[in-house]
C-alpha positions, 0 to 999 in steps of 0.5 A: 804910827806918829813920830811922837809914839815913836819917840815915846816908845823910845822914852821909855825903852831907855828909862824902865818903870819911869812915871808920867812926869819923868817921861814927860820931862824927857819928852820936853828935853828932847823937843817933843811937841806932842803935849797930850803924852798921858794920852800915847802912853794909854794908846800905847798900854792899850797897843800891848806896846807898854805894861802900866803898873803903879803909875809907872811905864815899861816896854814889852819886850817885843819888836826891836825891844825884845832880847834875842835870849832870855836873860835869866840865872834860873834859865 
C-alpha cells in the first residue's frame, strides 16, 4: 500500500464525511505529494476501506479504525 493511501486513510479517519476538496487541502497541509487523490479515494472506495455517499468520504471501521465496542445508546 503507498505511503500516500495511507496517509489519506489517515485523512479521513480524522475528519468523517469531509469532501474531495477538504481532503485534498489537508492532504496539501501535510505535504502529500500525490496530486491524483480523487483516484486514492476511489481505489480506496473500491478497497472497502472508505464509504462515498453525497460527495463525501468515511472510513469503514475496519483494521486499526474499528472500535473495540459498539458504541450505541440502542445497544
Amino acid at each position: 500500500m503507498p505511503r500516500e493511501y495511507k496517509q489519506i486513510l489517515e485523512i479521513v479517519a480524522e475528519k468523517p464525511g469531509a469532501t474531495v476538496e477538504e481532503i485534498t487541502d489537508l492532504a496539501q497541509y501535510r505535504d502529500i505529494t500525490d496530486t491524483d487523490i480523487p483516484d486514492l479515494l476511489s481505489k480506496a472506495v473500491d478497497n472497502d476501506d472508505f464509504l462515498e455517499f453525497d460527495d463525501r468520504y468515511w472510513v469503514m471501521r475496519t483494521g486499526k479504525y474499528r472500535f473495540h465496542r459498539y458504541d450505541h445508546p440502542e445497544t
